[in-house]
C-alpha positions as CSV (number, residue, x, y, z in Angstrom):
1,X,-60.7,54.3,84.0
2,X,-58.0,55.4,81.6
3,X,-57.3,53.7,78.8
4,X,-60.9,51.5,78.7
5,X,-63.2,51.8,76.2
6,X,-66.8,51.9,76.0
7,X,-68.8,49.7,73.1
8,X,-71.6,51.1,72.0
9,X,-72.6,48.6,68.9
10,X,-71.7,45.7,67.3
11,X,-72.9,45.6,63.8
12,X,-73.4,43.2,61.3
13,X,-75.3,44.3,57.6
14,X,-76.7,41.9,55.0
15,X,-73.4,42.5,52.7
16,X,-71.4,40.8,55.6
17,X,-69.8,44.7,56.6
18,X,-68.9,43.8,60.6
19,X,-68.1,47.0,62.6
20,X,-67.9,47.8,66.4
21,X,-68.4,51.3,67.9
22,X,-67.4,52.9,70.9
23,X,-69.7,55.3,73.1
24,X,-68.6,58.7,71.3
25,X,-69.7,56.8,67.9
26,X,-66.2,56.0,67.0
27,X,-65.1,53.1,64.3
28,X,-62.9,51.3,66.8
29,X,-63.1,47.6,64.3
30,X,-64.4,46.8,61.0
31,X,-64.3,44.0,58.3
32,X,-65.7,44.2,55.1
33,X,-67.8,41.7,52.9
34,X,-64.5,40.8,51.2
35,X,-62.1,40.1,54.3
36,X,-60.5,43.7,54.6
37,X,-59.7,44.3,58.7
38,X,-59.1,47.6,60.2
39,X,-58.4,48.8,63.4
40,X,-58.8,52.2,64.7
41,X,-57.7,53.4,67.5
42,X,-58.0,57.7,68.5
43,X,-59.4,58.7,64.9
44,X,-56.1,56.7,63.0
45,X,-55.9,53.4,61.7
46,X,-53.1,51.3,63.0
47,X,-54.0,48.0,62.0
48,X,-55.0,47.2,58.3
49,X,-54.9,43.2,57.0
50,X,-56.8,41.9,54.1
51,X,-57.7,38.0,55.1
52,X,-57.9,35.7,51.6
53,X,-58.3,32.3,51.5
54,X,-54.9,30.5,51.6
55,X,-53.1,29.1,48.7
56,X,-49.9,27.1,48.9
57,X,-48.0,25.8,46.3
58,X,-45.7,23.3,46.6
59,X,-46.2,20.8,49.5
60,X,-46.8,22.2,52.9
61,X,-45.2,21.3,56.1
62,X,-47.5,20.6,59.2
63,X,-46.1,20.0,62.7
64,X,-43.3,17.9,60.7
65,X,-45.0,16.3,58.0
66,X,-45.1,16.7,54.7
67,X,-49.0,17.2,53.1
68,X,-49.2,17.4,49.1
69,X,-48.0,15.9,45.9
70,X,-44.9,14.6,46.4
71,X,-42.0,14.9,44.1
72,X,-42.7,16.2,40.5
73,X,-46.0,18.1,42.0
74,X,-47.8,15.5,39.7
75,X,-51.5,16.9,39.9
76,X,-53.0,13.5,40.4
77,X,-50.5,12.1,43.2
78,X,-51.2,12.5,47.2
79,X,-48.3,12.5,49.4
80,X,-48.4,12.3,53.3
81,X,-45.5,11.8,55.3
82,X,-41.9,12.8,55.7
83,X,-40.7,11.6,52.3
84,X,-43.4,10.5,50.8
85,X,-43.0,9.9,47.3
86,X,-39.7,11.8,47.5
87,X,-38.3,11.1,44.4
88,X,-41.2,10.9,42.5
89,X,-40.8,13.3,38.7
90,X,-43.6,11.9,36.5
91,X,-45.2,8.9,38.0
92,X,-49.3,9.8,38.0
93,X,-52.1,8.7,40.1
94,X,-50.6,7.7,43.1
95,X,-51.3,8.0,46.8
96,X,-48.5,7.2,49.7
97,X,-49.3,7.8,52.9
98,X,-46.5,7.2,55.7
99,X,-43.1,7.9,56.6
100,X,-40.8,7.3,53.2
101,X,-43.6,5.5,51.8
102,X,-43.4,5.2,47.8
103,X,-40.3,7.0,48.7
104,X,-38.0,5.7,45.4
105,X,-40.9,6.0,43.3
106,X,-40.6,8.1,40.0
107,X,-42.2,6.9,37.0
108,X,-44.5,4.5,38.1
109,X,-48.0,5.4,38.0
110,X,-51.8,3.9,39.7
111,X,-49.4,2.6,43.3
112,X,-50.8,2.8,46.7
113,X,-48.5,3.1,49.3
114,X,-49.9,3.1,52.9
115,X,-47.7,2.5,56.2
116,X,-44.4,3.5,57.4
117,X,-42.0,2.6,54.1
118,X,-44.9,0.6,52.3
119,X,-43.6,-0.1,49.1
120,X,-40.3,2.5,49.7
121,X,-37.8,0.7,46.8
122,X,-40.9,0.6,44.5
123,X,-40.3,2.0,41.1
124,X,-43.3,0.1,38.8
125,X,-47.2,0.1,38.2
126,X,-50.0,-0.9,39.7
127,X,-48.9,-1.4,43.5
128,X,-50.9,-1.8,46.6
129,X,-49.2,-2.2,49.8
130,X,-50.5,-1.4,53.2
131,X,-49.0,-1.9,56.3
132,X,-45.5,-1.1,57.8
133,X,-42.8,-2.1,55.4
134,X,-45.5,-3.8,53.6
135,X,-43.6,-4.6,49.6
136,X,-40.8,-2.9,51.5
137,X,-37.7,-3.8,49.0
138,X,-40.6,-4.2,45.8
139,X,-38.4,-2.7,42.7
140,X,-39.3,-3.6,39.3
141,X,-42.5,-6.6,40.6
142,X,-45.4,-5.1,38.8
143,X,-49.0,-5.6,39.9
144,X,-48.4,-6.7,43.6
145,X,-50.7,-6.6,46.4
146,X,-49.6,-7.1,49.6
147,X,-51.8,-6.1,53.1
148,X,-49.9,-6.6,56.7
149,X,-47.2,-6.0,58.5
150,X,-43.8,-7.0,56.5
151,X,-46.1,-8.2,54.0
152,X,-44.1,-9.1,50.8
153,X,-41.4,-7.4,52.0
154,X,-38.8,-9.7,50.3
155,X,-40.0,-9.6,47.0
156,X,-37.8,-7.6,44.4
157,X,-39.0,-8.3,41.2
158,X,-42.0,-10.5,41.2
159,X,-45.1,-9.5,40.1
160,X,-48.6,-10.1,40.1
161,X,-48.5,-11.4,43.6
162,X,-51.1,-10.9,46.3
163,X,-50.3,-11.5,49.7
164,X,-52.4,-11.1,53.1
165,X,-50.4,-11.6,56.6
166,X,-47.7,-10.3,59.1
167,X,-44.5,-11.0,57.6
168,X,-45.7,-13.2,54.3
169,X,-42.5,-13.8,51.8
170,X,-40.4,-11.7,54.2
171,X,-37.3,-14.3,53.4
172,X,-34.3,-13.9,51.3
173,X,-34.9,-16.6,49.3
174,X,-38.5,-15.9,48.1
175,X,-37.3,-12.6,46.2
176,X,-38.5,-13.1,42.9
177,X,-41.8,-14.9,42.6
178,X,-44.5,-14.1,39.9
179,X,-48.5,-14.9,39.6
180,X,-48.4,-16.2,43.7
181,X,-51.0,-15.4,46.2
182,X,-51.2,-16.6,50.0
183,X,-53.3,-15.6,53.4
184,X,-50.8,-16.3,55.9
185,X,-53.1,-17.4,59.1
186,X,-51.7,-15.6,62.4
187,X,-52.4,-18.5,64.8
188,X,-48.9,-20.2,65.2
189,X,-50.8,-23.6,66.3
190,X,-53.7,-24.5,64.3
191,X,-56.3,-25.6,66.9
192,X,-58.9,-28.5,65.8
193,X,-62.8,-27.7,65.7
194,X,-64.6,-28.7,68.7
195,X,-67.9,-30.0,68.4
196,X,-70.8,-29.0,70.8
197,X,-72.2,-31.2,73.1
C-alpha cells in the first residue's frame, strides 16, 4: 500500500527519550527528556516543536472569562470573571469571583467578593459579600459582611454590618447603617410549633 508505514518499535529509555521506528529502522517520531518533538518523514525532518510548560502573564481569557489578578496584577489578588476587580491598581489580598464582582475596587485591600456583582461599587477594607449583588452599591462601609441574594445591597456607607438573607437592607432608606447585624428568616409566615401527640 503506498504511502503506509510500517512500525517496527516504540521506545521509551529511563532518561524519558520516546522514539518510534519504522520497519527499515527509520526515526519516523521522537521526543526528548526535555520536551523537544521531531518528526521525520523520508530521511528529513519536517516537524520540529519544543513543548515547555506554559506561562502567561497578564490575565488569561478562557472560553470568555477572565482567570487571574485583576487590575493592577497585584500578586496577592484572584480575579474570576468578566470584570472582576477591573479597576483594581493597588488594593492587596483580595479574591472576586463572578461577573463584575469587586469590579470598582482599587485600593481596598483583605475583600471577598463572590456572586455575580457582589460587592461591585466597593472601594474599602475588609469586605465579605457572597451571593448575587450581595453589598451591591457598598462604597466607602468598611468591615461588612453580607451572605445571600441582594444581601446588603442598599447599604452605601455603613460599616461593620453583618447581614444573612435574600434581599436584607435592600431598601433605599436603610443606606447608611453602622455596627447592625440581622438573619433575615425566609419563611414569609412564621408557623407555630406543634407539639407531638
Amino acid at each position: 500500500m503506498a504511502g503506509s508505514i510500517t512500525i517496527s518499535s516504540i521506545t521509551l529509555d529511563s532518561d524519558n527519550n520516546f522514539s518510534i521506528k519504522s520497519n527499515t529502522g527509520s526515526t519516523i517520531l521522537s521526543a526528548n527528556g526535555t520536551g523537544l518533538i521531531t518528526g521525520i518523514a523520508n530521511g528529513s525532518t519536517i516537524i520540529s516543536a519544543q513543548l515547555t510548560t506554559p506561562t502567561i502573564t497578564g490575565d488569561a481569557t478562557i472560553n470568555g472569562m477572565t482567570v487571574g489578578k485583576g487590575g493592577g496584577a497585584v500578586a496577592t489578588n484572584t480575579a474570576v470573571g468578566n470584570g472582576a476587580l477591573n479597576a483594581n491598581t493597588t488594593g492587596a489580598n483580595n479574591t472576586a469571583v463572578g461577573y463584575l464582582a469587586g469590579y470598582t475596587n482599587s485600593t481596598g485591600v483583605n475583600n471577598v467578593a463572590v456572586g455575580g456583582e457582589a460587592l461591585r461599587l466597593n472601594t474599602t477594607d475588609y469586605c465579605t459579600a457572597v451571593g448575587y449583588r450581595a453589598l451591591l452599591n457598598n462604597s466607602t462601609g468598611a468591615r461588612n459582611s453580607a451572605f445571600g441574594h441582594y444581601a446588603g445591597n442598599g447599604n452605601t456607607t455603613g460599616g461593620y454590618n453583618t447581614l444573612l438573607g435574600l434581599m436584607l437592607v435592600n431598601q433605599p432608606q436603610r443606606v447608611h447603617i453602622t455596627q447592625y447585624w440581622a438573619i433575615k428568616h425566609l419563611i414569609p409566615t412564621p408557623q407555630p410549633l406543634k407539639t407531638q401527640q
